[in-house]
N, C-alpha and C positions, 0 to 999 in steps of 0.2 A: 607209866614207868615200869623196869623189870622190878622183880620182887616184893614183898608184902612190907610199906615203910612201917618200924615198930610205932610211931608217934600219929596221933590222929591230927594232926598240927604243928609247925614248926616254925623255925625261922633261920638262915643259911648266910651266915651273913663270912664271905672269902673274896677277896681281891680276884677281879677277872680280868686277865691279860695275853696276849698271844704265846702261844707255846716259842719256846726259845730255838726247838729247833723244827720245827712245822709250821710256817707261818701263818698257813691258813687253821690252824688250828688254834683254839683259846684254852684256858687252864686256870684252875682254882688257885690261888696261890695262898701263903701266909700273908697276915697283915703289914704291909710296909714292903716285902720282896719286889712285889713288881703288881704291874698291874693299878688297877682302881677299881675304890672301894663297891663291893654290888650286895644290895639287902638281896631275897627273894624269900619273902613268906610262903608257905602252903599250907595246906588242907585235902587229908582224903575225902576223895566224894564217897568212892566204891572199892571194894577189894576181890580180887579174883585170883585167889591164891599165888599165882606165881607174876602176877599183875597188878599194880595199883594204878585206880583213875585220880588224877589228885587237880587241883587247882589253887595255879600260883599266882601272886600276886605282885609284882616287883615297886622295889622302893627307887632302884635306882634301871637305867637301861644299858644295859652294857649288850654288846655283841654275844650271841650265843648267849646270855645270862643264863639261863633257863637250863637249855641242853647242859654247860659248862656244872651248873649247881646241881643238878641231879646226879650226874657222874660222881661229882666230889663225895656226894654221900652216900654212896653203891648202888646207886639205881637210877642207869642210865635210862632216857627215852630208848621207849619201845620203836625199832627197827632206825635206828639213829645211827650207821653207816658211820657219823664223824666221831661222835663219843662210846664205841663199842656197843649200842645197841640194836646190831643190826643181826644179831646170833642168839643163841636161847641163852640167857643167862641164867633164868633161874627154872626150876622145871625137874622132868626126868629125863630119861635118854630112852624111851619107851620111844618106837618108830611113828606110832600113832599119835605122839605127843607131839613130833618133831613136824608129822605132816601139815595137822593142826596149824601150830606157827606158820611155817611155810606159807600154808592159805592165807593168814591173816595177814603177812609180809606181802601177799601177792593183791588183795584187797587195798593194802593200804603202802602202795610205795614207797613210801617216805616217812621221817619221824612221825612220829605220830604227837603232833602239836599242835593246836590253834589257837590265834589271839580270839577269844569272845570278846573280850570289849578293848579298847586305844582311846586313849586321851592325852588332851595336851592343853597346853595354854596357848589359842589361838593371840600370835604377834602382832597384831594390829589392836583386836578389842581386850585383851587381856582375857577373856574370856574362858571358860573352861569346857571344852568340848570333847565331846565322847560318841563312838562309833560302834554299835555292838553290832555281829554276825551270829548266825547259824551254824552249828557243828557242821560241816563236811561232812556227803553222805560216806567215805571212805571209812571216815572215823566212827562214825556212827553207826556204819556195819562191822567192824572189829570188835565194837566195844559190848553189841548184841552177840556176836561169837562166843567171848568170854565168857558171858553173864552165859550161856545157853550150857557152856564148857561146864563152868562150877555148878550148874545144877546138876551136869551128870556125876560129878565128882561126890556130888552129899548124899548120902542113904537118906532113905523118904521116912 
């Protein structure tokens, strides 16, 4: 997500429902306005100054949950086109900072999002099943960019 979240932990609990007048788009709302109710826990893994790698965990599944709940709290997914993080939000305006993104925007086309793990309650046995994947090599070369970025960033 863009910028450094202050809390090493949280919990985001806003009504997610379609924007009133975008329909294709979804929106945090106040409790009771509209919408239905969406937990999304997190946790920073990593920080990388004008970036943080966090992992969420939802209570409830709403559409957009995720993208929708990080915007609400200023930090939109990294190159997220629908909730404004498709532009530098957090950063300088240094050319060579800007090129930086750009690359990492051209690596990684799209939010930068992935389900690791999906479960559910399979309908038939009641049962409780779970699906875990591998980061995307997309992602997992942005997220080496970073890490490479903030080492030049710190005096040795």
């Amino acid at each position: 997500v863009w910028g450094d979240i202050e809390q090493d932990e949280g919990t985001i609990i806003a009504h997610v429902g379609r924007n009133q007048r975008f329909r294709k788009l979804f929106e945090a709302y106040p409790e009771g306005d509209h919408g239905k109710e969406a937990i999304t826990h997190y946790k920073v893994l990593e920080r990388f100054n004008y970036v943080t790698l966090v992992q969420c965990v939802l209570e409830t599944g709403r559409t957009h949950q995720i993208r929708v709940h990080m915007k609400h709290i200023g930090h939109p997914l990294f190159n997220d086109d629908f909730y404004g993080g498709d532009r530098i939000v957090k950063g300088t305006i240094f050319s060579k900072y800007k090129q930086f993104v750009d690359n990492c925007f051209a690596i990684c086309p799209r939010q930068a999002l992935h389900a690791k793990t999906l479960g559910f309650t399979h309908p038939s046995t009641g049962e409780e099943v779970y699906f875990d994947t591998d980061l995307p090599d997309d992602l997992a070369q942005v997220i080496e960019k970073w890490r490479g970025y903030v080492k030049h960033l710190k005096p040795e």
